[in-house]
DOKEMI-37820 format. One record per residue (C-alpha): residue number from 0; x, y, z. Coordinates in Angstrom, 2 decimals. Layout:
DOKEMI-37820
(r NUM; (X; Y; Z));
...
end
This chain:
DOKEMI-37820
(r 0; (-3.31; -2.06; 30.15));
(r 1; (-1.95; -0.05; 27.04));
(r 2; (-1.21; -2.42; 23.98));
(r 3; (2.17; -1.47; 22.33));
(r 4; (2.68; -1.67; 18.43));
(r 5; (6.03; -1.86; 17.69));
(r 6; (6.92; -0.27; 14.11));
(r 7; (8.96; -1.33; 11.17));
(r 8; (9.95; 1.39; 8.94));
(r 9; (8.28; 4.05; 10.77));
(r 10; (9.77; 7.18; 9.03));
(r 11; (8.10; 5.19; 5.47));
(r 12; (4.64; 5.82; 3.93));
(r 13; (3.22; 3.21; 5.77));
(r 14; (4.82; 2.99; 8.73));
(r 15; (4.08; 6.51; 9.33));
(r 16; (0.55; 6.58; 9.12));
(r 17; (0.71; 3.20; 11.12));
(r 18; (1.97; 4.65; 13.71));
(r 19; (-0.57; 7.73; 13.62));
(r 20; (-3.44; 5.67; 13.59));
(r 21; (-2.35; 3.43; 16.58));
(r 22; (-1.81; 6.52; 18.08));
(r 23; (-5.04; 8.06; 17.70));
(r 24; (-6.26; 4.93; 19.00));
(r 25; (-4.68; 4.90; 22.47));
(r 26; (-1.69; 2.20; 21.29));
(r 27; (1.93; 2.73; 22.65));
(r 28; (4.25; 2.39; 19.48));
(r 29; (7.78; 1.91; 19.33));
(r 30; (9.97; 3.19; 16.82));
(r 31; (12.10; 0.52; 15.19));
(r 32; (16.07; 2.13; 15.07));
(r 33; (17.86; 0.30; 12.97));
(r 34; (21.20; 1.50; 14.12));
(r 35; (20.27; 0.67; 17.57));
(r 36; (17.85; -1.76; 18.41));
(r 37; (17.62; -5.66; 17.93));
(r 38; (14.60; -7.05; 16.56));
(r 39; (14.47; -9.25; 19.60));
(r 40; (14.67; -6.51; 22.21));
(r 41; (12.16; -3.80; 20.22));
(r 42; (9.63; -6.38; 20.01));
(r 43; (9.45; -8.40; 23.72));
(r 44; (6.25; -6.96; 25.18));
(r 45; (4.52; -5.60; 21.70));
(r 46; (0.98; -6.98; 20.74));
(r 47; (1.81; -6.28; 16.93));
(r 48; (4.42; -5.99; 14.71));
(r 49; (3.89; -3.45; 11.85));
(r 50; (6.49; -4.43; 8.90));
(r 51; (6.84; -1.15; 6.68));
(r 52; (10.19; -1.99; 5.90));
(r 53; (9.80; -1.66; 1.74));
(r 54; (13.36; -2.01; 0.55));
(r 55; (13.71; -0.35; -2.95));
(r 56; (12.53; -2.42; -5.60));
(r 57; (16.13; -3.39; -6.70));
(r 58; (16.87; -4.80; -3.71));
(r 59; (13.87; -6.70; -2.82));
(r 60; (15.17; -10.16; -4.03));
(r 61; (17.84; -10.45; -1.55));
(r 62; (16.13; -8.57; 1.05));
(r 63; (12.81; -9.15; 1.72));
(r 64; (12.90; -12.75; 2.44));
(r 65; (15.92; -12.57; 4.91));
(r 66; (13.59; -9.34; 6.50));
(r 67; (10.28; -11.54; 6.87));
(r 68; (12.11; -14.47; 8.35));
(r 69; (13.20; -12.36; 10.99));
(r 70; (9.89; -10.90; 11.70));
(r 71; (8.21; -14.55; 11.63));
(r 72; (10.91; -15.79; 13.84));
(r 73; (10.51; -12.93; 16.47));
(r 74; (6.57; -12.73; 16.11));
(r 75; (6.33; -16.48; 17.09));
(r 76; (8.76; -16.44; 19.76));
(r 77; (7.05; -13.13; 21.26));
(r 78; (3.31; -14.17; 20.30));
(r 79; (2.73; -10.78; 18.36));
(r 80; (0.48; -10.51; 15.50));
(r 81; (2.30; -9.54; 12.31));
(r 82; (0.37; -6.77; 10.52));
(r 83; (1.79; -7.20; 6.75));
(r 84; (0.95; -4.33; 3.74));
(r 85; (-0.01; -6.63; 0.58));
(r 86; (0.28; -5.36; -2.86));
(r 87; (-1.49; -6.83; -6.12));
(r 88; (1.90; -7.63; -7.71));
(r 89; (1.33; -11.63; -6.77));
(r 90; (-1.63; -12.34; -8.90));
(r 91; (-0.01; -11.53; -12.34));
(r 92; (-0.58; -10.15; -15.47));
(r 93; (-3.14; -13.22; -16.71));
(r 94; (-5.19; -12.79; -13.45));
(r 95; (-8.74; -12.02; -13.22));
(r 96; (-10.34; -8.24; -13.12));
(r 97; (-11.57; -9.18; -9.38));
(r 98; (-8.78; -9.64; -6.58));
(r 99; (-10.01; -11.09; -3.23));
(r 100; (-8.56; -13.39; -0.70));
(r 101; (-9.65; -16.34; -2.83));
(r 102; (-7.78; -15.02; -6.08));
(r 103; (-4.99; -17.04; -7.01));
(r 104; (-1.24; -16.04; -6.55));
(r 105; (0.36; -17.22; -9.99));
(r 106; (2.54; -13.68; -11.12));
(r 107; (5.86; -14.94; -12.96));
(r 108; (7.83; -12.25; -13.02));
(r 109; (10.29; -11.08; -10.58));
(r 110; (8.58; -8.92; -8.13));
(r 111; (5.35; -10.65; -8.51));
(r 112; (7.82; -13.80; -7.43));
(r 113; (9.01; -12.15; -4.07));
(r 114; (5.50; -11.05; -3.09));
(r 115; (4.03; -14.62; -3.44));
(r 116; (7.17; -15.96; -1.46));
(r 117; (6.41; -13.70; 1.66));
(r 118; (2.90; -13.96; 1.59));
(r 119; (3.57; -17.80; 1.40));
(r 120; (6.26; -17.80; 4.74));
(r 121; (3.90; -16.03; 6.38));
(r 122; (0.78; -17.99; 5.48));
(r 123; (2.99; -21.14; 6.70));
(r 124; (4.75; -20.20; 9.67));
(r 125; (2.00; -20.10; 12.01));
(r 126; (2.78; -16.65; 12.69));
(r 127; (-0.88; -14.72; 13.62));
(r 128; (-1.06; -12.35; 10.51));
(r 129; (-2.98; -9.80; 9.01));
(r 130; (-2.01; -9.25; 5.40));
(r 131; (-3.81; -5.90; 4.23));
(r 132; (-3.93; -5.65; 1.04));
(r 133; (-4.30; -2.48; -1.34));
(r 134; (-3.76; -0.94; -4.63));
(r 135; (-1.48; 2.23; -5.35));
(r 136; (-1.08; 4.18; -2.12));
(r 137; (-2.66; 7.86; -2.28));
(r 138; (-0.70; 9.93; 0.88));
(r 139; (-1.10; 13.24; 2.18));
(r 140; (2.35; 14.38; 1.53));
(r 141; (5.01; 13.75; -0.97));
(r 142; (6.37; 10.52; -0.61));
(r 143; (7.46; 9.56; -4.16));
(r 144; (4.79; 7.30; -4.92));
(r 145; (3.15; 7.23; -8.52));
(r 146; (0.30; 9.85; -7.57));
(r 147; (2.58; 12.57; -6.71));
(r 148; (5.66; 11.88; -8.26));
(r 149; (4.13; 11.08; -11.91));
(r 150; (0.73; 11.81; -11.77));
(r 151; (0.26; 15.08; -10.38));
(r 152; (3.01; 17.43; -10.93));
(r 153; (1.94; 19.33; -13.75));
(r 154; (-1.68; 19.37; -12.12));
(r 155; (-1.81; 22.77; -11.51));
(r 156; (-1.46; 23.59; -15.36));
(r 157; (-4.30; 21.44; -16.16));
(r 158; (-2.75; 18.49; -17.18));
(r 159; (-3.01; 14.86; -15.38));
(r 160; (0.20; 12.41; -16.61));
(r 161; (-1.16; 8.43; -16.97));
(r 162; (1.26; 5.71; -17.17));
(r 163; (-1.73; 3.66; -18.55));
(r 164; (-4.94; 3.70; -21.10));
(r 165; (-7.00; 5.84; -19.90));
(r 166; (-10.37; 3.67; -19.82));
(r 167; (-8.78; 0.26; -17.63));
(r 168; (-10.23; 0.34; -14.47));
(r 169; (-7.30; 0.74; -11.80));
(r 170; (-6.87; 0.60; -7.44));
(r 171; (-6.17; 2.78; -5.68));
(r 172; (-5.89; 3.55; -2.02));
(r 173; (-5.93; 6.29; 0.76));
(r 174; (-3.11; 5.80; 3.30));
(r 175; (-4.94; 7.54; 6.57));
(r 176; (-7.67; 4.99; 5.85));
(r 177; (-5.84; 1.85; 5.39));
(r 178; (-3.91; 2.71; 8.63));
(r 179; (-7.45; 2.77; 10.38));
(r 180; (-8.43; -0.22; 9.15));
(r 181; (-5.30; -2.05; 10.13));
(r 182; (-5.87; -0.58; 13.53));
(r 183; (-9.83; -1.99; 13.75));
(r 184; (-8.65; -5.76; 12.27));
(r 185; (-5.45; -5.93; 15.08));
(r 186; (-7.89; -4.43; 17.66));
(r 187; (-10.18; -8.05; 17.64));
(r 188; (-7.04; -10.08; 16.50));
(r 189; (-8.14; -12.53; 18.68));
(r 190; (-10.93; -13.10; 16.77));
(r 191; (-9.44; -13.28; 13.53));
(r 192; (-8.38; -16.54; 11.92));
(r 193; (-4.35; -17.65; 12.10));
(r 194; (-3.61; -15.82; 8.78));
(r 195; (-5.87; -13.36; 7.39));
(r 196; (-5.25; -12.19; 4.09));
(r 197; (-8.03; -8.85; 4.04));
(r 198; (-8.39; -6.91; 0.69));
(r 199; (-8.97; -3.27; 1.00));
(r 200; (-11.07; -1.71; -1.96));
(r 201; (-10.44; 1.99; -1.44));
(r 202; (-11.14; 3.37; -4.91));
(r 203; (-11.90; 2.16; -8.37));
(r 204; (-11.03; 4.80; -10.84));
(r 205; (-11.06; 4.62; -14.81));
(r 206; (-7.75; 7.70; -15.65));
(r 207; (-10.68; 9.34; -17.59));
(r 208; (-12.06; 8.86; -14.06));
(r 209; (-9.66; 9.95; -11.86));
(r 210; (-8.87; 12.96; -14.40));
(r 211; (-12.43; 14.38; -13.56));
(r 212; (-12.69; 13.29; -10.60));
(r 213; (-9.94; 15.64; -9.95));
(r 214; (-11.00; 18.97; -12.20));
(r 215; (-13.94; 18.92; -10.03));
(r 216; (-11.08; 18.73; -6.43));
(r 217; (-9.04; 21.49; -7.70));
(r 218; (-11.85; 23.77; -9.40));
(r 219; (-10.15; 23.74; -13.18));
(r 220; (-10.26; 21.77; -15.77));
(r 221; (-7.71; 18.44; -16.15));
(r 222; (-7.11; 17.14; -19.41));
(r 223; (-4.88; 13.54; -19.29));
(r 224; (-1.73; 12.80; -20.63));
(r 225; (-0.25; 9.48; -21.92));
(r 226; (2.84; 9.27; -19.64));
(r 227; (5.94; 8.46; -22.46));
(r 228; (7.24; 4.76; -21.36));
(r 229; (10.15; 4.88; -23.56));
(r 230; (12.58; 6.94; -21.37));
(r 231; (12.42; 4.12; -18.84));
(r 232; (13.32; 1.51; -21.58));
(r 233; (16.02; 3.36; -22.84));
(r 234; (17.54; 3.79; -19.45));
(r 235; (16.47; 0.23; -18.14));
(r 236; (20.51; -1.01; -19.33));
(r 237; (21.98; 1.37; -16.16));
(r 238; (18.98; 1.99; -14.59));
(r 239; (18.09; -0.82; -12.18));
(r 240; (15.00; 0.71; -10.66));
(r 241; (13.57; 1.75; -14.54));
(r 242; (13.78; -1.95; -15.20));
(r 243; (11.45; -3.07; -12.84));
(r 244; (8.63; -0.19; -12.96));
(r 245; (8.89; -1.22; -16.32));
(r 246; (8.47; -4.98; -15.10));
(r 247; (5.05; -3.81; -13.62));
(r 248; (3.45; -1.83; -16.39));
(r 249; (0.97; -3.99; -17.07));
(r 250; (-1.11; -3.35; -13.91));
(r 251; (-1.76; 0.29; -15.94));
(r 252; (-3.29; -1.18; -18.75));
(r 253; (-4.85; -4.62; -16.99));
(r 254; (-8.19; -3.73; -15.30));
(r 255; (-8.51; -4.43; -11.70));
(r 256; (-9.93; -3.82; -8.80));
(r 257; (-10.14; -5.25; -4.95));
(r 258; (-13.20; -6.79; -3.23));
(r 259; (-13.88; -5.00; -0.15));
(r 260; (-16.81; -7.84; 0.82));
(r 261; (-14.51; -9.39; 3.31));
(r 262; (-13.45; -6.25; 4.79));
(r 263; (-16.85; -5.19; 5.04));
(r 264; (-17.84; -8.20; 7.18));
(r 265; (-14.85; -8.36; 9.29));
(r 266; (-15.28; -4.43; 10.22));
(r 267; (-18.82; -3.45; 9.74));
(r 268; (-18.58; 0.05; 10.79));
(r 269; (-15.70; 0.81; 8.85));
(r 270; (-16.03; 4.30; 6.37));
(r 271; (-13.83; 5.07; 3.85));
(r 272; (-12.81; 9.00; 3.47));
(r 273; (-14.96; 10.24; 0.36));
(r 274; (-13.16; 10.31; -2.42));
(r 275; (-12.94; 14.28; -3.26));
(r 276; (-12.35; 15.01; 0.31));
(r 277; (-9.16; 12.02; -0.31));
(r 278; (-7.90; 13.77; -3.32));
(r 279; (-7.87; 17.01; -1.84));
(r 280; (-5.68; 16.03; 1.19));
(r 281; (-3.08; 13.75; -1.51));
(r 282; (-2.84; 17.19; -3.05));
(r 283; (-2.58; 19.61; -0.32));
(r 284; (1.42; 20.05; -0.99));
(r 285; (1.28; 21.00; -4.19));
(r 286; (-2.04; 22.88; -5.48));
(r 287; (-2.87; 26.12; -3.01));
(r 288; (-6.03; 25.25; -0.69));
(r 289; (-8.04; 28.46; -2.03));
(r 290; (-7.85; 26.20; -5.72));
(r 291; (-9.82; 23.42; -4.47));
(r 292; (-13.20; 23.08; -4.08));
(r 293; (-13.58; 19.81; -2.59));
end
């Protein structure tokens, strides 16, 4: 019998190459309409419930936690495994350089806040959960994230633009494979315990790093930038959304990375996609194929 994931957000980063990889691996999925569905309804009969719904940073206060009680509510009442994207944003600015599924959760600011409160419902609700964890997103189209909206644009002139120092250590991840690896960990779900909290590594990259990383992707020479912070803290008075990227500068300038060892045991045959070859597709919108090499 064909298992069904139903999908939260689907037309989102996430939810998008969600639903790709459950495609790819013989799933049904269900598109989520928010204009004409009921949680209730979309969800009777699915095996998992992907939540992309990401609400814009602003917003996330008074929306998240009325969004993840409905999910709990409807996963336990339907017996469908949540599959939940985690961030880093809960361990906070004092944490340690290593982030695993033993790290502790003790972020004070805002954001950090609202992460730690819906990773804590759905640790406690008895909900069967897969929290996947991962550091900035790298997609293969434009989806105003920080690689392609900040990072990139000026890439084909030569020149790489980093929010942070340029020798910290920082996460990163490519969306195709953290879609297949949320596909492998809901495929033995049953296997899995109650709540599973599952750091994804991806890649550890340095901006000097990722700078020639990249010059050696697109067949030129980069040469990095120091993005300019103060725009956002002039505009941070009418700006709502400038306030809180600013809120979660520090992760540019704290070194970081995520432990893959749990991952690793859970899915021993999983691969990542190299890195140049993961670069190269993040990039395919905006540099011409015939200037990479990778």
């Amino acid at each position: 019998m064909q298992q069904t994931a139903l999908i939260l957000g689907g037309s989102g980063r996430f939810g998008r190459h969600m639903t790709h990889a459950f495609q790819q691996a013989g799933w049904a999925t269900r598109q989520f309409d928010r204009k004409a569905d009921t949680l209730w309804d979309a969800a009777w009969g699915a095996q998992v419930i992907v939540n992309g719904w990401n609400p814009p940073y602003p917003d996330w206060a008074a929306q998240v936690p009325r969004q993840i009680d409905q999910i709990v509510e409807v996963a336990l009442a339907s017996g469908a495994t949540i599959l939940q994207p985690g961030n880093v944003y809960g361990f906070g600015a004092d944490a340690p350089q290593r982030f695993a599924e033993d790290t502790p959760h003790r972020a004070r600011n805002p954001l950090g806040r609202v992460r730690i409160a819906l990773e804590t419902t759905l640790r406690q609700s008895g909900a069967r959960t897969i929290l996947l964890r991962a550091g900035d997103y790298l997609d293969t189209q434009a989806s105003g994230n920080w690689f392609d909206r900040i990072l990139t644009p000026s890439l084909a002139k030569g020149k790489l633009t980093y929010p942070g120092a340029p020798d910290v250590p920082h996460a990163w991840a490519f969306l195709p494979d953290v879609a297949r690896a949320g596909v492998a960990l809901a495929n033995r779900r049953d296997s899995l315990a109650r709540f599973e909290d599952v750091p994804f590594a991806g890649y550890t990259l340095t901006g000097s790093e990722l700078a020639l990383t990249l010059a050696g992707v697109v067949g030129h020479p980069v040469a990095l930038s120091r993005m300019a912070w103060l725009p956002f803290q002039l505009s941070k008075p009418f700006w709502p959304m400038g306030k809180h990227l600013l809120e979660m500068r520090y992760l540019w300038d704290k070194p970081h990375y995520l432990d893959g060892a749990k991952l690793a045991r859970l899915l021993p045959d999983y691969r990542d996609t190299s890195l140049e070859q993961a670069l190269a597709l993040a990039l395919q919108h905006q540099v011409h194929p015939d200037k990479m090499v990778a």
